[in-house]
LUMKEMAR-627668 format. One record per residue (C-alpha): residue number from 1; residue in one letter; x, y, z. Coordinates in nm, 2 decimals. Layout:
BEGIN
@num:NUM | residuo:A | c1:X | c2:Y | c3:Z $
...
This chain:
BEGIN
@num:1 | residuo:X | c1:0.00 | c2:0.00 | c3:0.00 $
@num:2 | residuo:X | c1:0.09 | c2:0.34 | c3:-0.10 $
@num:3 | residuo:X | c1:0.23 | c2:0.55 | c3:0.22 $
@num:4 | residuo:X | c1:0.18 | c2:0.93 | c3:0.31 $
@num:5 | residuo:X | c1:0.40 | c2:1.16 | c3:0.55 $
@num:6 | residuo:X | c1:0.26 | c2:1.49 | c3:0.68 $
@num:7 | residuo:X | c1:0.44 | c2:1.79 | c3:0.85 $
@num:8 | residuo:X | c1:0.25 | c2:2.05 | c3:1.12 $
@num:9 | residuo:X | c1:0.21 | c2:2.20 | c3:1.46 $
@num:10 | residuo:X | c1:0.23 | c2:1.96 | c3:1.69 $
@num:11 | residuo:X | c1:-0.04 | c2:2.05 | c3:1.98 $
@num:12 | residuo:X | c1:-0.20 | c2:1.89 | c3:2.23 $
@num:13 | residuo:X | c1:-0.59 | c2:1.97 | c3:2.24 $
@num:14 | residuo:X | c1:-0.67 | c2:2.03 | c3:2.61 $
@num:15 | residuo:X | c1:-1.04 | c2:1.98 | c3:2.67 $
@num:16 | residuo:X | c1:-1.23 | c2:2.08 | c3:2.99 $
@num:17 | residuo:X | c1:-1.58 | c2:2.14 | c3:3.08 $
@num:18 | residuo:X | c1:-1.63 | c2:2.41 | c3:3.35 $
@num:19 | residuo:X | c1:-1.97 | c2:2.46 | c3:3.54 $
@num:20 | residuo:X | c1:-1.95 | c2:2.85 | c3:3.47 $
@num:21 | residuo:X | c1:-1.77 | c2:3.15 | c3:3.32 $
@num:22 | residuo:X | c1:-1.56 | c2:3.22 | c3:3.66 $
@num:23 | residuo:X | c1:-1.23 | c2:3.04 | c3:3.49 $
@num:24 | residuo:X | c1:-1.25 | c2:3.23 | c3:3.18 $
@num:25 | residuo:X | c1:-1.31 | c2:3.58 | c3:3.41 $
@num:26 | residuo:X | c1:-1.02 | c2:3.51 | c3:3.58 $
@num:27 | residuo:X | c1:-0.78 | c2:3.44 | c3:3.28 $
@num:28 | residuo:X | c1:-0.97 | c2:3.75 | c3:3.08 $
@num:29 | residuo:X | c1:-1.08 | c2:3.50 | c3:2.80 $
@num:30 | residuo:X | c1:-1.43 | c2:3.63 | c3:2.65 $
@num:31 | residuo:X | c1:-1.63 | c2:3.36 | c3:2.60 $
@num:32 | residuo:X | c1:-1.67 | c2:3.23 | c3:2.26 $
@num:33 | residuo:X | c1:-1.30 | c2:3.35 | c3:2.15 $
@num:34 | residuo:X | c1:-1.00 | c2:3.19 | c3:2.02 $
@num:35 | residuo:X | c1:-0.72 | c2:3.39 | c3:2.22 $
@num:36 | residuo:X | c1:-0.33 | c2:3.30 | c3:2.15 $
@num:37 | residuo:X | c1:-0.11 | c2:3.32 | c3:2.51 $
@num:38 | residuo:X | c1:0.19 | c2:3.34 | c3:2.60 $
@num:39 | residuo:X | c1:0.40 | c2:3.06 | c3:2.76 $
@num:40 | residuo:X | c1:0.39 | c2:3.21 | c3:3.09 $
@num:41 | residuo:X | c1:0.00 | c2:3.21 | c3:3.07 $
@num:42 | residuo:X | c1:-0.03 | c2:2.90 | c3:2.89 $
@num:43 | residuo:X | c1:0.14 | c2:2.72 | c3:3.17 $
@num:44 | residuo:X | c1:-0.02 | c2:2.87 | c3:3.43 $
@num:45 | residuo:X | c1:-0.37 | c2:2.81 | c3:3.27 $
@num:46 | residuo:X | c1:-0.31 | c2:2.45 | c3:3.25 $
@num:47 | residuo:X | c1:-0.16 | c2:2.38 | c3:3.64 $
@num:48 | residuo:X | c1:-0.50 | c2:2.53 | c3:3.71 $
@num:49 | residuo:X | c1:-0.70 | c2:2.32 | c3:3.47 $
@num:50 | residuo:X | c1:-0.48 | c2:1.99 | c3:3.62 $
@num:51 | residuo:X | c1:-0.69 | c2:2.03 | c3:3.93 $
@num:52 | residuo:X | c1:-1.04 | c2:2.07 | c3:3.75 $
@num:53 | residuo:X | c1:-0.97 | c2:1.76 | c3:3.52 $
@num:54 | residuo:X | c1:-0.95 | c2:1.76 | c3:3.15 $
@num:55 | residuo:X | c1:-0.92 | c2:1.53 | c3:2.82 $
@num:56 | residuo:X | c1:-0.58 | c2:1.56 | c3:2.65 $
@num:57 | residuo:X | c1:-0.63 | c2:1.48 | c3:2.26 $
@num:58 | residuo:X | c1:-0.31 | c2:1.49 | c3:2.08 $
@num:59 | residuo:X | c1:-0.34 | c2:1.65 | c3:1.74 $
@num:60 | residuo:X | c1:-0.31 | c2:1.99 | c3:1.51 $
@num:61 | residuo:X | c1:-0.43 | c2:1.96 | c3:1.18 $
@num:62 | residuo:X | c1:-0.18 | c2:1.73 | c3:0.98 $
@num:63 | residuo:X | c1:-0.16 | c2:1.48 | c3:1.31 $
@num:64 | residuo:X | c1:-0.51 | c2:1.46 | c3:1.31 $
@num:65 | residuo:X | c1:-0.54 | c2:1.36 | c3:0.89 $
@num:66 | residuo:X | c1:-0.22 | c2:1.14 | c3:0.90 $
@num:67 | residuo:X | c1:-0.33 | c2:0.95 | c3:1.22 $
@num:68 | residuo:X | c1:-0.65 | c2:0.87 | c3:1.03 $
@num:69 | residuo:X | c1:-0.51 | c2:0.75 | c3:0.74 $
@num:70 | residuo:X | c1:-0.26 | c2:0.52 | c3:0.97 $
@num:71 | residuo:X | c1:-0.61 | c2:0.36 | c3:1.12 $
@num:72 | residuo:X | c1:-0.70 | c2:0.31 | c3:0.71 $
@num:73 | residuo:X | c1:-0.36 | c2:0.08 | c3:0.71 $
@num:74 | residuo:X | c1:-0.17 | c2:0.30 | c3:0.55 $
@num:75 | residuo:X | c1:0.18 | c2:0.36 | c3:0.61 $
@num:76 | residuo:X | c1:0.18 | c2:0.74 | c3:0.76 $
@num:77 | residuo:X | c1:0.43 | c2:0.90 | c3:0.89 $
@num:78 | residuo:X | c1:0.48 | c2:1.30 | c3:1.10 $
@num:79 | residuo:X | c1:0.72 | c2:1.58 | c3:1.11 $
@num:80 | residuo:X | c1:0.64 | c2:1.84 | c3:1.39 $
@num:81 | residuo:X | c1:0.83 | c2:1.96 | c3:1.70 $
@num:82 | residuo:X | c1:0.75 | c2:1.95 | c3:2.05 $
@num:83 | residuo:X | c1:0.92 | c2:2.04 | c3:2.38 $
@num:84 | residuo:X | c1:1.08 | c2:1.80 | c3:2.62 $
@num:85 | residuo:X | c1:0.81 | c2:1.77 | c3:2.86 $
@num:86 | residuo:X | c1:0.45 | c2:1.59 | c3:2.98 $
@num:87 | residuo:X | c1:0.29 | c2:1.72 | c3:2.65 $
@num:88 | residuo:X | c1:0.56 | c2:1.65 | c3:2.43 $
@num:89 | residuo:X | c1:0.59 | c2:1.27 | c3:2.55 $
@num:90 | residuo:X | c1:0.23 | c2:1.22 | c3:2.56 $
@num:91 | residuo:X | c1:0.20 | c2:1.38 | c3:2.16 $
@num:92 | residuo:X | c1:0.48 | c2:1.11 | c3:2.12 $
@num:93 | residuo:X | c1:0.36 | c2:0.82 | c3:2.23 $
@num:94 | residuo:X | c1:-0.01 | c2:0.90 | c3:2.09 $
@num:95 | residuo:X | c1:0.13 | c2:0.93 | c3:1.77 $
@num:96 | residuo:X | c1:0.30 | c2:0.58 | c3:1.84 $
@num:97 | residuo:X | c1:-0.03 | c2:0.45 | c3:1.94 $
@num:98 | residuo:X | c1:-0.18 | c2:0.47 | c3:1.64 $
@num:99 | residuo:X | c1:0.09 | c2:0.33 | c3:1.43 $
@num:100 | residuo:X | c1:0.27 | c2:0.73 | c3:1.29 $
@num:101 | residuo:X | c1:0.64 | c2:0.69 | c3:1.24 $
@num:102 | residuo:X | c1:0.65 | c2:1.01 | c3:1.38 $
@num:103 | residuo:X | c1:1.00 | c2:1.25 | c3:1.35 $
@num:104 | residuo:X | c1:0.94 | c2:1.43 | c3:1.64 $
@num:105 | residuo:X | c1:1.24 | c2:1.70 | c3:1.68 $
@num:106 | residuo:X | c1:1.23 | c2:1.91 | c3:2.01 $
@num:107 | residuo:X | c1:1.22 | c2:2.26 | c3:2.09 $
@num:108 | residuo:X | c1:1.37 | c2:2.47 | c3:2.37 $
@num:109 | residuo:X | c1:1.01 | c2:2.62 | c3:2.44 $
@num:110 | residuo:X | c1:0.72 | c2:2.34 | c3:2.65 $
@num:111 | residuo:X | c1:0.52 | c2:2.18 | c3:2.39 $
@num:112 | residuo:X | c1:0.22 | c2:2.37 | c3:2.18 $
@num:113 | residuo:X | c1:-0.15 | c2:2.31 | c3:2.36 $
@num:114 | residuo:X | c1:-0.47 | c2:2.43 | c3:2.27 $
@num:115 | residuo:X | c1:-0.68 | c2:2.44 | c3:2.55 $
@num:116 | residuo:X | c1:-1.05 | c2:2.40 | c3:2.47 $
@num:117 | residuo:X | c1:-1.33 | c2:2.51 | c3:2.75 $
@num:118 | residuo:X | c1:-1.69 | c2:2.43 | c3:2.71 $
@num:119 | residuo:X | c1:-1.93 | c2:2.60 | c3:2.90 $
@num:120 | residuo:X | c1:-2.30 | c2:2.66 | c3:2.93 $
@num:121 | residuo:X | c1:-2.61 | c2:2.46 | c3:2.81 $
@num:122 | residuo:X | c1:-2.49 | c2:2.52 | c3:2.44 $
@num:123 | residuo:X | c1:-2.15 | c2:2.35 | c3:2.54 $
@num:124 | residuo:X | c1:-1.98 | c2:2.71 | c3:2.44 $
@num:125 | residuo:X | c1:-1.63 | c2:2.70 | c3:2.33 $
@num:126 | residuo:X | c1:-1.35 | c2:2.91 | c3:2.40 $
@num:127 | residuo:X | c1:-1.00 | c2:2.87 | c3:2.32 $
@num:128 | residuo:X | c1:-0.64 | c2:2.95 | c3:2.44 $
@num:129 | residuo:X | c1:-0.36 | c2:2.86 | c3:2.17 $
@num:130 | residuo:X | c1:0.00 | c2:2.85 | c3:2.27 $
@num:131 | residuo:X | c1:0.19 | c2:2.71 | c3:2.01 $
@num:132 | residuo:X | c1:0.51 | c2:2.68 | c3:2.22 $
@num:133 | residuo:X | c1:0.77 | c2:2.45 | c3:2.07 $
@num:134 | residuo:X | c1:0.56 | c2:2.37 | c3:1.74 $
@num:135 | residuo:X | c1:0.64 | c2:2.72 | c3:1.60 $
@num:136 | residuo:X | c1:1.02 | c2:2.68 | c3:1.68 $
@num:137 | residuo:X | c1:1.03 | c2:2.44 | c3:1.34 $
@num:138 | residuo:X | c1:1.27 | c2:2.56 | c3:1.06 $
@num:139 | residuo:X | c1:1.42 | c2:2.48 | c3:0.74 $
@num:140 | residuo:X | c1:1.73 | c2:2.41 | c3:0.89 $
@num:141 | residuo:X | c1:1.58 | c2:2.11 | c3:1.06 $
@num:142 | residuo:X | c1:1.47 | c2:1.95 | c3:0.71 $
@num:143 | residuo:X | c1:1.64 | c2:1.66 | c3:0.60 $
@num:144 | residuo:X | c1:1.64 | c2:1.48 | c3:0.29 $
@num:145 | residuo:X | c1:1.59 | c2:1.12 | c3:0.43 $
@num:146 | residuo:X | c1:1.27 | c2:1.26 | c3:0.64 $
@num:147 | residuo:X | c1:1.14 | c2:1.22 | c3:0.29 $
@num:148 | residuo:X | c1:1.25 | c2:0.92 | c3:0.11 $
@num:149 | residuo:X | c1:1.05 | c2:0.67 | c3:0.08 $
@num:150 | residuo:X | c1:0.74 | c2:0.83 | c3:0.10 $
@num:151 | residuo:X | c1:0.43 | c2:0.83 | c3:-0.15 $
@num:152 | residuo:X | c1:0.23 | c2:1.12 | c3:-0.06 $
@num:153 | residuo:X | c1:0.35 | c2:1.44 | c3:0.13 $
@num:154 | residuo:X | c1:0.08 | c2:1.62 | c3:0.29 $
@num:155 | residuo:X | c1:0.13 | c2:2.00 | c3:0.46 $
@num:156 | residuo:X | c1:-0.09 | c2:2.18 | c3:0.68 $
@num:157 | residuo:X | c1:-0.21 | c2:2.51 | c3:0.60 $
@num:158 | residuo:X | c1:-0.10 | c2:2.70 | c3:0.92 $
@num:159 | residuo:X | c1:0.25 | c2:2.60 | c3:0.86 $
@num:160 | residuo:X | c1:0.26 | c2:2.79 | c3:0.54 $
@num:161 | residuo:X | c1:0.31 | c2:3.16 | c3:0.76 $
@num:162 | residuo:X | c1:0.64 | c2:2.99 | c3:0.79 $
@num:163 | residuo:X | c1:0.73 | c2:3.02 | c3:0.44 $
@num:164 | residuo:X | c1:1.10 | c2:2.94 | c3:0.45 $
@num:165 | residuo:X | c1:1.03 | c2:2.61 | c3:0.63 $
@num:166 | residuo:X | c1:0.71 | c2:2.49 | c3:0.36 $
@num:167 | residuo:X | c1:0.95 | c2:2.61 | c3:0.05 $
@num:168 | residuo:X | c1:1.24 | c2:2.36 | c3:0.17 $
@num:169 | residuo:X | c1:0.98 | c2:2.08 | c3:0.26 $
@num:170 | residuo:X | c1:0.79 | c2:2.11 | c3:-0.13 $
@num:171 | residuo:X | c1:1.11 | c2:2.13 | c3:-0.24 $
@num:172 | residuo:X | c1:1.29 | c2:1.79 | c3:-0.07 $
@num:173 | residuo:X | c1:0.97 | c2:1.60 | c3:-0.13 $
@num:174 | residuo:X | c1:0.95 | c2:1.69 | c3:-0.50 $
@num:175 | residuo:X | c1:1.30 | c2:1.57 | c3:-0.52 $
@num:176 | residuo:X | c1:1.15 | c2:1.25 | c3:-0.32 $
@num:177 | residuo:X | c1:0.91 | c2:1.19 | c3:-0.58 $
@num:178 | residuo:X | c1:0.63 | c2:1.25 | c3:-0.36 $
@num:179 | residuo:X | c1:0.24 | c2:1.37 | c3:-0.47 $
@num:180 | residuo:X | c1:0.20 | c2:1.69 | c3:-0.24 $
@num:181 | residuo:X | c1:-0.12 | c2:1.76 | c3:-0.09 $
@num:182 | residuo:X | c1:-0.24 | c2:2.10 | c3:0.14 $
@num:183 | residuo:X | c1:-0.50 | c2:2.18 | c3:0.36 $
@num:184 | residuo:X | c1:-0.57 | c2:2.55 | c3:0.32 $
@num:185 | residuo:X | c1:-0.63 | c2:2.56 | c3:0.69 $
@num:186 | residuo:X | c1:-0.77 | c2:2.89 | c3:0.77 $
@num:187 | residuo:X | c1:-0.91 | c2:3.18 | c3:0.52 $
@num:188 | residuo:X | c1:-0.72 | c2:3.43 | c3:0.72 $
@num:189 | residuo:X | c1:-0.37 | c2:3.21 | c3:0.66 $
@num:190 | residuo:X | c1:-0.47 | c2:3.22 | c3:0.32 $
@num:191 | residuo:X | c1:-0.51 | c2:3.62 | c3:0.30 $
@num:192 | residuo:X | c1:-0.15 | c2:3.66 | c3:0.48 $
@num:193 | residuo:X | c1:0.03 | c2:3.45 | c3:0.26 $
@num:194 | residuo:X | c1:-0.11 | c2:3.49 | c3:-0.05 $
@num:195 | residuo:X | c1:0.13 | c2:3.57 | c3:-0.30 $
@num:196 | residuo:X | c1:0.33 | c2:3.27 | c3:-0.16 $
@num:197 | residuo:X | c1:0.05 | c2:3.07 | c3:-0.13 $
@num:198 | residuo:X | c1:-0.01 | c2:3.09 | c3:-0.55 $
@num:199 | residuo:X | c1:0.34 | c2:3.02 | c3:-0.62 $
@num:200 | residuo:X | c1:0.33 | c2:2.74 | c3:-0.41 $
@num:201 | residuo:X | c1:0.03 | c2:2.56 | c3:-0.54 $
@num:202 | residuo:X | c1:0.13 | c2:2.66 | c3:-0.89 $
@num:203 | residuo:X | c1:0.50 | c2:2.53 | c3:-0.84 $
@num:204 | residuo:X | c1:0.49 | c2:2.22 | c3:-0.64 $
@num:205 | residuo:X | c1:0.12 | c2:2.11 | c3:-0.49 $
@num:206 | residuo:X | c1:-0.07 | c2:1.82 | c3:-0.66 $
@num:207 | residuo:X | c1:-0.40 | c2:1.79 | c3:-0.42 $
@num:208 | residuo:X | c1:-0.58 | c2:2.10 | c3:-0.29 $
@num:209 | residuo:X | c1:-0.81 | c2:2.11 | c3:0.05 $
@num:210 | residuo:X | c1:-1.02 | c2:2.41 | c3:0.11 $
@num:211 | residuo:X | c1:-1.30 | c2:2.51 | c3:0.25 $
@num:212 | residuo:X | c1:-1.52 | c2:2.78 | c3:0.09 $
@num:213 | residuo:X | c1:-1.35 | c2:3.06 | c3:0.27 $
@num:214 | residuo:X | c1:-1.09 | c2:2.96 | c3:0.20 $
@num:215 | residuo:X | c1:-1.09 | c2:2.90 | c3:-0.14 $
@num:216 | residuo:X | c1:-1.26 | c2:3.23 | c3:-0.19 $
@num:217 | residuo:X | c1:-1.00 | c2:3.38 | c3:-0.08 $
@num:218 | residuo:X | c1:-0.77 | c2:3.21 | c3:-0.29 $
@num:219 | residuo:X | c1:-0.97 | c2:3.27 | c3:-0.60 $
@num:220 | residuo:X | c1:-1.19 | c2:3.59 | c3:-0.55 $
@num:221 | residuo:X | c1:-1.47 | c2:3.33 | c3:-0.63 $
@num:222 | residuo:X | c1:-1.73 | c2:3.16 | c3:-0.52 $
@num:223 | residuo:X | c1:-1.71 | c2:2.79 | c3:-0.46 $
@num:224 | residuo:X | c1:-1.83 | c2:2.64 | c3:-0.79 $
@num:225 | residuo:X | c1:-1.59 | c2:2.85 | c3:-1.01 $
@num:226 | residuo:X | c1:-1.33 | c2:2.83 | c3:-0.72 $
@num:227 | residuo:X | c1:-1.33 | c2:2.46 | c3:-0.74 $
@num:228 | residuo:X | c1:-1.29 | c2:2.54 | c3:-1.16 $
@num:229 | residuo:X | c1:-0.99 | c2:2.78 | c3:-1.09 $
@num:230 | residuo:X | c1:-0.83 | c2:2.58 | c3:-0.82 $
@num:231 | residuo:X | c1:-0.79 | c2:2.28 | c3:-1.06 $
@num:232 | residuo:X | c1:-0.64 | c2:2.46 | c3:-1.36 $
@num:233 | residuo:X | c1:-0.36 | c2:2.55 | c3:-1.08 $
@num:234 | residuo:X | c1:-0.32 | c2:2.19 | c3:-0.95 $
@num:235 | residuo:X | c1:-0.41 | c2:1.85 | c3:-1.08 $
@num:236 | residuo:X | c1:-0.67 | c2:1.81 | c3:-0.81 $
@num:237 | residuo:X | c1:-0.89 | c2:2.09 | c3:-0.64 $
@num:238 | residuo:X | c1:-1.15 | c2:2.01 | c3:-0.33 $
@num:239 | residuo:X | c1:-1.33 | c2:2.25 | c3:-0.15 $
@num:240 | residuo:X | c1:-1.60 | c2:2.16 | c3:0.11 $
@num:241 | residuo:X | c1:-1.93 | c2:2.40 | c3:0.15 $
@num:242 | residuo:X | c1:-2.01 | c2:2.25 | c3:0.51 $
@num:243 | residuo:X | c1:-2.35 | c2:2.09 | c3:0.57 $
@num:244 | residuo:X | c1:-2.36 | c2:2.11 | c3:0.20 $
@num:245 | residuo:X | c1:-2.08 | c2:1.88 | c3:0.11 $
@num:246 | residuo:X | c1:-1.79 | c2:1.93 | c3:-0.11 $
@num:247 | residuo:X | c1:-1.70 | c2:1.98 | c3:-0.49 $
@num:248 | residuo:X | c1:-1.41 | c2:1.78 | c3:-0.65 $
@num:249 | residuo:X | c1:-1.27 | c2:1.85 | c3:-0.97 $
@num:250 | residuo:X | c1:-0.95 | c2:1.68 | c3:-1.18 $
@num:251 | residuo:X | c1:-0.92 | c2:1.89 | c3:-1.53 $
@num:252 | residuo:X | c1:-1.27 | c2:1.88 | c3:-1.68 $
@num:253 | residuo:X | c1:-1.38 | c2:1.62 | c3:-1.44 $
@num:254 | residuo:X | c1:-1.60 | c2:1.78 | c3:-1.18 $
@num:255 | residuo:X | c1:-1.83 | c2:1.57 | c3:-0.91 $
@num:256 | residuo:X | c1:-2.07 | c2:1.75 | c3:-0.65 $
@num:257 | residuo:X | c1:-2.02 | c2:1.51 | c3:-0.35 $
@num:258 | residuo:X | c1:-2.32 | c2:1.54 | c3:-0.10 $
@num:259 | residuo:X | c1:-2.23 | c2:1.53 | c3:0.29 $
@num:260 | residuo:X | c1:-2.26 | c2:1.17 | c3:0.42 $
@num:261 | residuo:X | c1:-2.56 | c2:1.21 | c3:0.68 $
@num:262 | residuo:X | c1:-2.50 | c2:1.27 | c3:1.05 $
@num:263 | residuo:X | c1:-2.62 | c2:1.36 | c3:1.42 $
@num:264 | residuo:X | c1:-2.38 | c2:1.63 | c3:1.39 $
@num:265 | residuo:X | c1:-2.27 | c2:1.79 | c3:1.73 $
@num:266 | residuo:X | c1:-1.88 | c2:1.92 | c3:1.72 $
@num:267 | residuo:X | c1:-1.73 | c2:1.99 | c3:1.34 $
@num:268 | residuo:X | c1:-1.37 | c2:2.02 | c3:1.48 $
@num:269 | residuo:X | c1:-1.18 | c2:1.78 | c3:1.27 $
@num:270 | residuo:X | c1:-1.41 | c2:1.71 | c3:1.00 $
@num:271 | residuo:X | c1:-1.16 | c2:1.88 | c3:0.68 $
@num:272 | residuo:X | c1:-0.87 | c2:1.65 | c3:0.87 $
@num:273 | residuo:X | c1:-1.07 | c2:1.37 | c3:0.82 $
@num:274 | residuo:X | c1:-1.23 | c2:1.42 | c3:0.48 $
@num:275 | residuo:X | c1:-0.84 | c2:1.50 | c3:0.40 $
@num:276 | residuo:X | c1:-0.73 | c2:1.14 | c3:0.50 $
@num:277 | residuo:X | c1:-1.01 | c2:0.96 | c3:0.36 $
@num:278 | residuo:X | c1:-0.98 | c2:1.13 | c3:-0.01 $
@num:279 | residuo:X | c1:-0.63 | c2:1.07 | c3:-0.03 $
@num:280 | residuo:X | c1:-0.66 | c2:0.72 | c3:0.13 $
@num:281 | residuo:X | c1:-0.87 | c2:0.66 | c3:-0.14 $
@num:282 | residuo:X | c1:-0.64 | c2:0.80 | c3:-0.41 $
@num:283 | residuo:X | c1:-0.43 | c2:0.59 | c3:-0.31 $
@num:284 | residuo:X | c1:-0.58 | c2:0.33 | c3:-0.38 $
@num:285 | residuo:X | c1:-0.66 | c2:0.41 | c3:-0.76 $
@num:286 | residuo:X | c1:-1.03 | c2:0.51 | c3:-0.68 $
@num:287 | residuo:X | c1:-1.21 | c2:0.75 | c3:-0.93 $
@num:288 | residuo:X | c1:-1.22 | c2:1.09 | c3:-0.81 $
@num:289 | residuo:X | c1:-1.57 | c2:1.08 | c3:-0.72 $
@num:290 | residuo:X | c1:-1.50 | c2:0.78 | c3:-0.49 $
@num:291 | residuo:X | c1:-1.24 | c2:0.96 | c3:-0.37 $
@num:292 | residuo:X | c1:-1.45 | c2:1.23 | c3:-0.23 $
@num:293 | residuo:X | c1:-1.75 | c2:0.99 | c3:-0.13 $
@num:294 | residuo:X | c1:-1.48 | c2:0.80 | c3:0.09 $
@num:295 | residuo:X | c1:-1.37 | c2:1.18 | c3:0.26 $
@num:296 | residuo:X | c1:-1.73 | c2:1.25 | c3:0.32 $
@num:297 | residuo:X | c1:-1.80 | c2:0.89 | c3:0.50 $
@num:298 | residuo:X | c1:-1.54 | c2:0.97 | c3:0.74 $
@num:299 | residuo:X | c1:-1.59 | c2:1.32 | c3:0.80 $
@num:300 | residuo:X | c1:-1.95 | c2:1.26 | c3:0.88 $
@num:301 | residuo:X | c1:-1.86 | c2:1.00 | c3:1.21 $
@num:302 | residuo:X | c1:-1.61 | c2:1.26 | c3:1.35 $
@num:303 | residuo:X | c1:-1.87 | c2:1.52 | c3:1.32 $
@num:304 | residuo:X | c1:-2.07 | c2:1.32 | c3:1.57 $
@num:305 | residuo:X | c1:-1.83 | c2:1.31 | c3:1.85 $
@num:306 | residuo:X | c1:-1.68 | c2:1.58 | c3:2.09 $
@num:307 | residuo:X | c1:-1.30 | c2:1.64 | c3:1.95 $
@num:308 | residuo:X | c1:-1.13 | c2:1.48 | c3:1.66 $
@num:309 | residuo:X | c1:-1.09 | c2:1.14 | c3:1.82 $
@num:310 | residuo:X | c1:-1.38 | c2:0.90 | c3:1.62 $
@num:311 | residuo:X | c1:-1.46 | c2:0.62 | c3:1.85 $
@num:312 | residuo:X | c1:-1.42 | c2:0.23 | c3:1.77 $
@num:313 | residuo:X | c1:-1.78 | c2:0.19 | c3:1.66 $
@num:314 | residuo:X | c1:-1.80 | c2:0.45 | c3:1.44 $
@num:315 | residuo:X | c1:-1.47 | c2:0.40 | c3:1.29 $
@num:316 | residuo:X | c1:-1.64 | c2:0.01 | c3:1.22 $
@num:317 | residuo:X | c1:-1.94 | c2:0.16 | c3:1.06 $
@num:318 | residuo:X | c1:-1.72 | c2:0.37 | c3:0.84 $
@num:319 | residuo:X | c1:-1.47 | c2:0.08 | c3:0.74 $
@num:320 | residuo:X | c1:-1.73 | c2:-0.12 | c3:0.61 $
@num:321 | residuo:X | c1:-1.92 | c2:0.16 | c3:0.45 $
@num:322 | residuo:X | c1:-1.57 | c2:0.21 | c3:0.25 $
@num:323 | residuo:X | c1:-1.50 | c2:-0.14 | c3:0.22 $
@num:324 | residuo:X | c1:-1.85 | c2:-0.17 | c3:0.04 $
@num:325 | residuo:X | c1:-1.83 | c2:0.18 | c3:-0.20 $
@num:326 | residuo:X | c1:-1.44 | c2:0.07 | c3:-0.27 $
@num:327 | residuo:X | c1:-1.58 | c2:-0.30 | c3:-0.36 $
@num:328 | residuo:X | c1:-1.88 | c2:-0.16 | c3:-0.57 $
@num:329 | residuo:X | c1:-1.62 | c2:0.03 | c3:-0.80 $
@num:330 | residuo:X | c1:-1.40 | c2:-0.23 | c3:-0.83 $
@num:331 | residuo:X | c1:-1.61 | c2:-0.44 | c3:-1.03 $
């Protein structure tokens, strides 16, 4: 089978539920907002949230798709950085868990955590982000061997404000003969960066992820004709609409792929997933509307959890759903 290696911020996901706002008062974190800390407040935020009790998720964006398509059986391996601490050797051994060869480098800084709290009837969620060690990553700690070997080289979208570090990683796993694939990650990422962002899609990436944000940002469009522009700049161009599913599109080939239905309650994670079931499926030969069915599946059972984590039973459910879509197209 066909193998995949992915490069991002390695964080931790720090999930706690609190019976009112008094935690968030205290660390001036209006409720509903995505704050970034520093690592005196990030470390002091979560000795507190030690003695309230929490979930500790391993993940970040690439983590999250390549330990998804290691579950699929494919050979998946990581590239991130973490610090030399609790966080750092629980990332590790996660990642170790579910099968990621995973280069894990270290940093001077404690390793990057995003702590999630969930408040109120509505489970409200506000975030602190401190990405610590993860942002400490440079081109200097590239090496050619990281990519060797490997089939597929997938980047997350955040990583790409680090422009030095994405160039020398397009560049070594060009040279490795590897079919390079990004998640857009964030509309705003996308704004920052995007002169580089063009060249870089133009130059060197295969597979395009966005969402329809992001690709309107990218293309000044909206999704349909985004989908259409994206693919003249790449050989493959995706972008999800939500609720509303996704659009794939290879040269002249274009598929609307409805969303896979759901009890949907938390969206956090579903791109990652629909990211490692697409190119699971690519792997494996699958048309390109397959390809997009199989992303959907996936991203419709994490959808239905709290995190990015898909349980055993669901992940069963969604194997054989696959298993039965991937035999139905062989024949």
């Amino acid at each position: 089978m066909k193998s995949i290696l992915g490069i991002g911020n390695a964080l931790t996901d720090i999930l706690a539920v609190l019976p009112d706002d008094e935690f968030l008062s205290k660390y001036h974190l209006p409720k509903g907002s995505m704050q970034h800390v520093d690592m005196a407040t990030g470390d002091k935020i979560w000795s507190s949230l030690k003695e309230i009790g929490v979930n500790y998720v391993p993940g970040g964006s690439a983590a999250n798709t390549i330990t998804c398509t290691s579950i699929f059986g494919m050979p998946s391996g990581y590239i991130g950085k973490i610090g030399n601490d609790e966080l750092g050797h629980l990332f590790k051994s996660t990642m170790e868990q579910y099968g990621v060869k995973a280069n894990l480098l270290y940093g001077t800084k404690s390793s990057g955590r995003c702590m999630v709290f969930i408040t109120g009837a509505n489970a409200e969620r506000t975030f602190a982000s401190y990405m610590g060690s993860a942002l400490e990553m440079g081109p200097a700690d590239l090496k050619p061997e990281y990519f060797r070997g490997w089939d597929y080289f997938h980047i997350e979208g955040y990583l790409v404000q680090n422009q030095d570090l994405i160039l020398k990683a397009v560049q070594m796993a060009r040279e490795a003969g590897c079919i390079i694939s990004i998640d857009m990650a964030s509309y705003n990422v996308v704004e920052s960066n995007e002169a580089f962002l063009h060249n870089l899609v133009d130059d060197y990436v295969d597979i395009v992820f966005a969402n329809e944000t992001e690709a309107r940002s990218f293309t000044k469009l909206e999704p349909k004709e985004a989908v259409a522009e994206l693919s003249k700049r790449c050989q493959i161009a995706i972008v999800k609409v939500g609720k509303d599913g996704s659009m794939v599109q290879q040269g002249d080939e274009y598929h609307y792929i409805p969303a896979w239905p759901a009890a949907t309650i938390d969206a956090t994670g579903a791109g990652d997933t629909y990211a490692a079931g697409f190119l699971y499926a690519h792997s494996l030969g699958m048309p390109l509307k397959v390809c997009g069915e199989v992303g959907s599946i996936i991203a419709a059972k994490v959808v239905e959890v709290i995190g990015t984590k898909i349980d055993v039973p669901r992940w069963k459910a969604a194997k054989q759903e696959i298993r039965e879509l991937i035999a139905a197209n062989k024949k």
